[in-house]
N, C-alpha and C positions, 0 to 999 in steps of 0.2 A: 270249581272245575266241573263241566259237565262229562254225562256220559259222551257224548260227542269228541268232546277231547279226550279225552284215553282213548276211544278207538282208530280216530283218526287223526294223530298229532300231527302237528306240523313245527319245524321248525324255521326262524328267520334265515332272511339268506343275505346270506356274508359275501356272494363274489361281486364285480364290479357292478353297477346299478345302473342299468337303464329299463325301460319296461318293456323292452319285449326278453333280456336277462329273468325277469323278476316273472313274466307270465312264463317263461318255459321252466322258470324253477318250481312254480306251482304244481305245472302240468307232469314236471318228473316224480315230484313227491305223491302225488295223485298215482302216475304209473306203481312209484314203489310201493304203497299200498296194498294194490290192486294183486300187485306181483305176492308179495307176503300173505294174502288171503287165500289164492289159488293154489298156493305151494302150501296152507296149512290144510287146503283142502283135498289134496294128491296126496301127501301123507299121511292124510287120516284114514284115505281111503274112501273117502265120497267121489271121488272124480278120478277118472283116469289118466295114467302119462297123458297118453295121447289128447286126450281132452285138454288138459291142462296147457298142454305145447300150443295147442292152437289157439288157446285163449290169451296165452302171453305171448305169441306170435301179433294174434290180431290188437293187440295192446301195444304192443312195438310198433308199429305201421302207422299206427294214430300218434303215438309219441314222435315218431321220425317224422309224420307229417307236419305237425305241430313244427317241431325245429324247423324245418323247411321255411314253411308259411313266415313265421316270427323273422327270419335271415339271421338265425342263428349260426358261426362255424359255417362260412358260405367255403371253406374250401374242404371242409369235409373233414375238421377234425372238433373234438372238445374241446373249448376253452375252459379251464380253469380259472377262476378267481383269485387274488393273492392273499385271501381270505382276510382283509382289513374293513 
């Protein structure tokens, strides 16, 4: 296992399979990440609310566009997987 993996684990994904499903699962995992690093970095005190808002804001925008682009949930809801 490298360092790599501990700090950016990923795990497989279990909902239905096709690849633009499997590229936005990536791309959420990647958000969530991103999201756990700047919320360990507001509470530590290196960055501010505000800072942090806007940086998980402008991280939402690129995830929602991502869904978009992919035609993910074209009516505007999450799909779920039936996790098989």
């Amino acid at each position: 296992m490298s360092q790599l993996d501990v700090l950016c684990p990923l795990d497989r994904y279990w909902g239905k399979f096709t690849p633009a499903n499997l590229a936005f699962n990536a791309n959420l995992q990647e958000f969530s990440h991103q999201v756990s690093l700047i919320v360990a970095l507001e509470t530590g005190g290196k960055l501010s609310p505000q800072a942090a808002y806007e940086q998980i804001e402008a991280l939402r925008t690129v995830l929602s566009r991502s869904k978009q682009q992919l035609g993910i949930g074209g009516d505007g809801r999450w799909e779920l997987g039936d996790g098989r």
